[in-house]
N, C-alpha and C positions, 0 to 999 in steps of 0.2 A: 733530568728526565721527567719528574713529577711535575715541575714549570712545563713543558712540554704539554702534557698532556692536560694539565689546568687549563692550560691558554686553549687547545682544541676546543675544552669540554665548554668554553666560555665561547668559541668564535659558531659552535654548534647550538648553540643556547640562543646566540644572537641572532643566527639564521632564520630556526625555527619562529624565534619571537615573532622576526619581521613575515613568516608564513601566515600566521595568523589572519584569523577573517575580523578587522578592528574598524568595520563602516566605513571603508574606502571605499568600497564599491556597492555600487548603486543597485545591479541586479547580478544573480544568478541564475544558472539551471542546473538542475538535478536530474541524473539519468538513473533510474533503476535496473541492477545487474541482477541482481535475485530474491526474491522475496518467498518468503512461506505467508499464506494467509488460506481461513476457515473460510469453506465457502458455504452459503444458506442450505437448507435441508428441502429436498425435492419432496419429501412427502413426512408424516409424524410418525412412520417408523422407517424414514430412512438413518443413517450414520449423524450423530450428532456432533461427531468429531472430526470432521473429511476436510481434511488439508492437501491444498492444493501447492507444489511449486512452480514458480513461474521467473524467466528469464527476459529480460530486456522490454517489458511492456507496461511502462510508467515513467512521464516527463513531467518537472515540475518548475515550475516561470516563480523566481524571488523578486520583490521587491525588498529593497534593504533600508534600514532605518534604523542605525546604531546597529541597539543588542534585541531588536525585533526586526522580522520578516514578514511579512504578507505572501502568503501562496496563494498559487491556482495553480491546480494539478490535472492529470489526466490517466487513466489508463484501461488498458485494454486486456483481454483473456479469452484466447479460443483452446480447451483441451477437454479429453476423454477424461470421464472417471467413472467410479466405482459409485453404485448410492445406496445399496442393501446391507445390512449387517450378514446376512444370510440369503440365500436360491442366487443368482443371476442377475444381479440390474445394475445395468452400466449405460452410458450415454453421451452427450457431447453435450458441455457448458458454454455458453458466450456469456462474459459480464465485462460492462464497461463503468465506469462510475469518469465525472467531474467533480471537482470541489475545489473550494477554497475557504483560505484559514490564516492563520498564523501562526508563527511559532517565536520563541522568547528564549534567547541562550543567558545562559546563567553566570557567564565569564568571558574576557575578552584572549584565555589562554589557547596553547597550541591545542586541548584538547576542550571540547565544548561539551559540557551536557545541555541538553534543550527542551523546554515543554513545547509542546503544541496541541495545537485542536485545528480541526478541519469540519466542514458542514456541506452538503450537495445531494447530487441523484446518484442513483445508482438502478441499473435495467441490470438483470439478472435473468439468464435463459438455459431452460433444460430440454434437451430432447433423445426419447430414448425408449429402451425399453425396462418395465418393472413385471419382476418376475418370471422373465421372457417369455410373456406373454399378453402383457398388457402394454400399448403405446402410447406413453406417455409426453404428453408437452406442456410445460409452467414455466409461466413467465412472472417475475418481480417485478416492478416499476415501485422506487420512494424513496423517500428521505435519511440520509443519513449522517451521523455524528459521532466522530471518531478521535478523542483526546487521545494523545500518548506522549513518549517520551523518546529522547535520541541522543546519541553521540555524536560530534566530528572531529578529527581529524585532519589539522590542518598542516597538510605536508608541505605544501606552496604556499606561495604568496596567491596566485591563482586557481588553484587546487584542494580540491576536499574531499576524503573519505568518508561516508555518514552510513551509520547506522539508525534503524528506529522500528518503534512497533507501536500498535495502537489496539484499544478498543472497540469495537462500532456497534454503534446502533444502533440499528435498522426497519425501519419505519414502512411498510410499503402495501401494494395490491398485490396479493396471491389469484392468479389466474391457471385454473389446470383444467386441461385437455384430454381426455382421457379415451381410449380408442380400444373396446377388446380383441382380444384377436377370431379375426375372421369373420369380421361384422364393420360396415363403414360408416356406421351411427356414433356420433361424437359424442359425451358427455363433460358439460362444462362449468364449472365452480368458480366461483368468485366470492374473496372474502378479504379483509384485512387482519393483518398481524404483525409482529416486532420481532426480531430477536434479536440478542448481542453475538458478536462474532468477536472473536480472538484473531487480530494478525501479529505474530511474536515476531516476524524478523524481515527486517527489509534494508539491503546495504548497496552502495549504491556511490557516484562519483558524483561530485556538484562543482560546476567551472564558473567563476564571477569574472566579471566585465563592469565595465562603465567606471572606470575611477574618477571619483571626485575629488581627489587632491591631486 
């Protein structure tokens, strides 16, 4: 019985091996199922901690080369939120960011851990009301740089489970629009600023194609 189950634990072993991601294949894509990520702060006292979740809106194109990758990413986000610690101010966010990067796994085993860094734009849009009573509209447009780190998962030979989170830093134009209530005179600001943002968790399927052997 104990040969029994040696020889499983060994034909499971073999399996897994051969699922491995070992630079057979030339590209990938990665579909994002859900991610947590900080979104930028609509004014200096709104919430400086406002996480947002977000389901199925982020696709990412590999190039593969060995135990390094080349991305170019993409993703997208339309949803309500919260922006006051305190009174009433909620509104609707659109941000879409591009980038491209690369990322570096540290093993060729069934489980990956992996560096990366990513570099792009990122538009960032608020519209809404603060303190409900003031209508407010900011826009982001600028640069950003987002090292992190990741797991994978490799269940298949074509198939990967990945996890990852990053830092970003966020380089950009602050543009706000500002409308009081019951008056059609606009007031408008313009200025540059940075902040880092925290995104801790983003998991997500990655399918590879193109075998080179």
């Amino acid at each position: 019985m104990k040969k029994i189950l040696i020889l499983c634990m060994l034909m499971l072993t073999s399996y897994l091996t051969k699922a491995q991601v070992d630079g057979s294949f030339n590209h990938s894509v990665s579909v994002r199922a859900f991610g947590i990520m900080q979104v930028p702060k609509i004014q200096n006292d709104s919430k400086k901690d406002n996480y947002v979740n977000n389901y199925l809106n982020a696709i990412t194109l590999k190039f593969n080369d060995n135990q390094i990758s080349y991305r170019l990413s993409g993703s997208y986000l339309n949803d309500d939120i919260d922006v006051m610690d305190s009174d009433n101010g909620s509104g609707t966010i659109r941000d879409y960011t591009i980038k491209m990067g690369f990322e570096k796994n540290f093993n060729y085993g069934v489980v990956q851990p992996y560096f990366l860094t990513d570099v792009g734009y990122r538009s960032h849009e608020f519209e809404g009301l603060i303190n409900t009573s003031t209508t407010t509209k900011v826009t982001k447009h600028g640069f950003i740089l987002a090292p992190g780190f990741g797991l994978k998962l490799n269940v298949l030979r074509q198939l990967t489970i990945f996890a990852e989170g990053n830092v970003e830093f966020f380089y950009f134009q602050n543009k706000q629009e500002i409308t009081p209530s019951g008056s059609t005179e606009r007031n408008i600001n313009k200025n540059y600023q940075s902040q880092f943002l925290l995104n801790p968790f983003f998991t997500g399927l990655q399918f590879h194609f193109g075998n080179n052997r």
